[in-house]
N, C-alpha and C positions, 0 to 999 in steps of 0.2 A: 868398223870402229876406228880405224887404222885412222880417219880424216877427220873425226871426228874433237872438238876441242874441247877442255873442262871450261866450269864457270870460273876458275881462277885465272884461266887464260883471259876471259871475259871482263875478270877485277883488272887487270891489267890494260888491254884495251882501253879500258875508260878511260885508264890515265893520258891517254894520247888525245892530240887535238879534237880527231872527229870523235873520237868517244867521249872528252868533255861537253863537246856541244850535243849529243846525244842526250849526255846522262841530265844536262838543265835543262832538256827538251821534255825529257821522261819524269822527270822529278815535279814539273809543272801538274805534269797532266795526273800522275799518280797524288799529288797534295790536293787537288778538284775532288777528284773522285773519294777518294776517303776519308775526308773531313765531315761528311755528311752520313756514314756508316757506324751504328750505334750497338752494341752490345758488350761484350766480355773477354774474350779471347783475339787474339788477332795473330798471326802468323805472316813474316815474310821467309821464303825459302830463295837462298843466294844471294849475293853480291851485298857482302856487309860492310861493304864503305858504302852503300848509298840507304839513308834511313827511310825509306818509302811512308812509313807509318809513321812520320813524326806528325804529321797534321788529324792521324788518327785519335780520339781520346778513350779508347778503350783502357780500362784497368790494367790488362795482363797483355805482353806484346812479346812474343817472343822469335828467335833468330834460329833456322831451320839451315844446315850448311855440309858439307864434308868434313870440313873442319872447324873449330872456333874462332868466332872473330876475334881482332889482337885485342889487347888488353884497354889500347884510349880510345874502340868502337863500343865494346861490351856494354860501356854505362848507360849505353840508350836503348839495351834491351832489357826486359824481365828478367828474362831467363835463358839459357842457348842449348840445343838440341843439337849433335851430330848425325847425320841422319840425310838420304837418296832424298828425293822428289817419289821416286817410284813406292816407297815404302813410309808412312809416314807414320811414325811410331803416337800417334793420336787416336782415342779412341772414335767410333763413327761417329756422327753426330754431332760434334763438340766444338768446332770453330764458327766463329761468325764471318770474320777477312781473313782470305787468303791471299796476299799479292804473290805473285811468280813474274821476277823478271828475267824475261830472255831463257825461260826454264824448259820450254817447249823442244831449244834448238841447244838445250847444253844436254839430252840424253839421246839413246838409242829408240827408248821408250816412251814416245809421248803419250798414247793411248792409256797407256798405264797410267803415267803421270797425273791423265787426268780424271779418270779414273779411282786415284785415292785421293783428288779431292773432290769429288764428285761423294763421296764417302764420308771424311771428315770434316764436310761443310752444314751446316745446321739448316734445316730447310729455312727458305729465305734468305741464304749464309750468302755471302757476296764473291766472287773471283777477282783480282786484275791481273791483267796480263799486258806483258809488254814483248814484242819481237821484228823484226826486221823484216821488212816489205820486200819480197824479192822481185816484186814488179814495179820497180824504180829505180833513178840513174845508179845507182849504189847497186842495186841489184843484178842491172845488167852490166857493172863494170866487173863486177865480182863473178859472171859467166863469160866474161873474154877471155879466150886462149889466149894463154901465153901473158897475162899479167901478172903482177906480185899479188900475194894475198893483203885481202883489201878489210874483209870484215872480220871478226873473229870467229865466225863460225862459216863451213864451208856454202855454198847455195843448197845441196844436198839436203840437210838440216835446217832450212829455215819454208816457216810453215805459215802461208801467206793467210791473210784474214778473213777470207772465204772460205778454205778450206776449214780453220779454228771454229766461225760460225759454225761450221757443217756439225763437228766434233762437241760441238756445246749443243746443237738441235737434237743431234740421238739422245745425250745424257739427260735432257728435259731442263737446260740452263737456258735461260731469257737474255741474251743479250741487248742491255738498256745504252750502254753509252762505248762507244770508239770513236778514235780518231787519229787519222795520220798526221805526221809531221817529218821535221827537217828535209827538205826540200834544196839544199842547194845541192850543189854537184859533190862529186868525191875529191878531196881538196886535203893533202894530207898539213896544211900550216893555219891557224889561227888566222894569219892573215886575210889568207884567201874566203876560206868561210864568212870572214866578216864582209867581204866585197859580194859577196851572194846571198848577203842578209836582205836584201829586198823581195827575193824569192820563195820567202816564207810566207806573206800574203798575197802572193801573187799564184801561189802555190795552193793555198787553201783556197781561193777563190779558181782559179781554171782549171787546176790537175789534181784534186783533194786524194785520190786514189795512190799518186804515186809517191809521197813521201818514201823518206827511206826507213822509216819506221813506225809501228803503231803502241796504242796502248786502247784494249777493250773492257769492258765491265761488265758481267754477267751473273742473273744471280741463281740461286737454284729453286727450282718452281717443285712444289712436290705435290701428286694427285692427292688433293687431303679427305680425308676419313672424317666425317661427324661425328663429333667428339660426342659420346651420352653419356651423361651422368647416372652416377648411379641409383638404381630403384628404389627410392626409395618408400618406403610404406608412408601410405595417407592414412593419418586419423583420419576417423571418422566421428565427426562430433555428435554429440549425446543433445537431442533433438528434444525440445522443452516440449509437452503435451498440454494444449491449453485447455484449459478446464472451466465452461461457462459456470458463473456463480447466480443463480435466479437472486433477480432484484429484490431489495428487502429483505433477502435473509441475512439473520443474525450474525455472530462472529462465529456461533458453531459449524454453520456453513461454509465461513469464508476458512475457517482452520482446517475442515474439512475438504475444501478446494488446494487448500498447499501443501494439507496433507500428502494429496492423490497426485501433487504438479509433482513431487520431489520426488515421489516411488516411479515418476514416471521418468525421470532424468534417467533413470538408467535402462530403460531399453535400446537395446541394440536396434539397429535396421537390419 
C-alpha cells in the first residue's frame, strides 16, 4: 500500500501537461460512448474535475468520491455520494452507467471493485473504464530503473486490457467497444507533445495496442429467466345449443325452440 497513489494524486496529475493531453484524449472517447446509453441513473466514481457524463442524457447523474467535489464542479451533478469504489452504498440492481476512471489502479482491490459493480449494475447496465496501458512507451519508461516517477500511479497497479477483458469474461460483461490512444512518447512540455502529434494516427493505424492508455465498454449480459405470467383462469364460454325448428311450424314452435336455446346457454362443458 506503501506505493500505492489516491485518485486525488490522479486529480492532480491531470493538471500537468501529459495528463491534460490524456484527460482530452479520455473525454473524447468517454463523450462516444455514452451519449448513446439510455436509462435513469448514471454514476461516475472519481476524478470530479472531469464530467465524463456530460454527453450522457440520463435524468439522475450522480458523483461517487472520498470526498466532495468543490463547490463550482458540484452544479453538474444530481447529487454527490462519499463513498470507496470497493463499497458502493447503491442498492443491487439499480444503475444503468457506471463510468470508472482510472479506478482499477487507484485501489488495492480491484476485484472487489468490480465486483460491486458487477452488483449495482442493471442487467444490460453499461461500464466504462478508462486505465493506462503498461505495454507502451509510457509504460515501459515508468519500468526503468532509476527514473523519476512518471505516471501517477506505480506499473504495480495498472491493469492492462487483456487482463480487464479477462475480469469482465468471469463476471459475464460483454465487452462491446475499446480502444487505445495517446501515442506519443513521454514528454513532460506541451510543447513537445504537440511535435508528436503526428503519432496519433500513425499510431492507430501500425501499433493500435500500444497507446499509453485506454478506455473499454462493457456491458452486463445476465443468463435470463422466461418471464411467465401469471395463471390466469380461462373462461370458459357458455356454448349456444342449436335447436332445429321443423319447417312450417307455427310461432308455438319457434318460442318453444328459444325457449329450449336460452336454458341451454347455461350448461357448462
Amino acid at each position: 500500500m506503501a506505493e500505492e497513489t489516491s485518485i486525488v494524486e490522479l486529480g492532480d496529475w491531470f493538471d500537468t501537461p501529459p495528463g491534460r493531453y490524456v484527460r482530452a484524449w479520455e473525454q473524447a472517447q468517454f463523450d462516444a460512448i455514452v451519449a448513446d446509453v439510455f436509462g435513469f441513473n448514471a454514476l461516475q466514481v472519481g476524478l470530479p474535475s472531469l464530467d465524463l457524463l456530460q454527453a450522457n442524457r440520463m435524468p439522475f447523474k450522480v458523483f461517487v468520491g472520498d470526498s466532495l467535489a468543490k463547490a463550482e464542479l458540484a452544479s453538474q451533478w444530481q447529487a454527490q455520494v462519499v463513498a470507496r469504489p470497493e463499497a458502493l452504498p447503491f442498492e443491487s440492481d439499480s444503475i444503468d452507467l457506471l463510468v470508472l476512471p482510472h479506478a482499477f489502479e487507484s485501489t488495492d482491490e480491484p476485484h472487489r471493485v468490480l465486483r460491486e459493480v458487477e452488483r449495482v449494475l442493471v442487467p444490460e447496465g453499461r461500464v466504462v473504464v478508462s486505465g493506462f496501458n503498461p505495454w507502451s512507451l509510457w509504460g515501459l519508461r515508468a519500468n526503468l530503473p532509476g527514473m523519476p516517477p512518471w505516471l501517477p500511479h506505480p506499473p504495480s497497479a495498472q491493469v492492462s486490457l487483456a487482463r480487464l477483458k479477462d475480469w469482465f469474461k468471469l463476471l459475464s460483461f460483454e465487452v462491446d467497444r475499446g480502444r487505445f490512444g495517446c501515442y506519443a512518447p513521454a514528454c513532460m512540455t506541451d510543447v513537445w507533445l504537440r511535435r508528436w502529434a503526428f503519432m496519433e494516427k500513425a499510431g492507430d493505424r501500425w501499433w493500435p495496442v500500444c497507446g499509453a492508455t485506454y478506455v473499454v465498454s462493457a456491458v452486463k449480459r445476465v443468463a435470463g429467466a422466461r418471464i411467465i405470467g401469471a395463471p390466469w383462469k380461462k373462461r370458459r364460454r357458455a356454448r349456444r345449443v342449436a335447436v332445429p325448428v321443423p319447417q312450417g311450424s307455427g310461432g308455438a314452435h319457434r318460442a318453444q325452440a328459444e325457449a329450449v336455446g336460452h336454458t341451454a346457454t347455461g350448461i357448462k362443458e
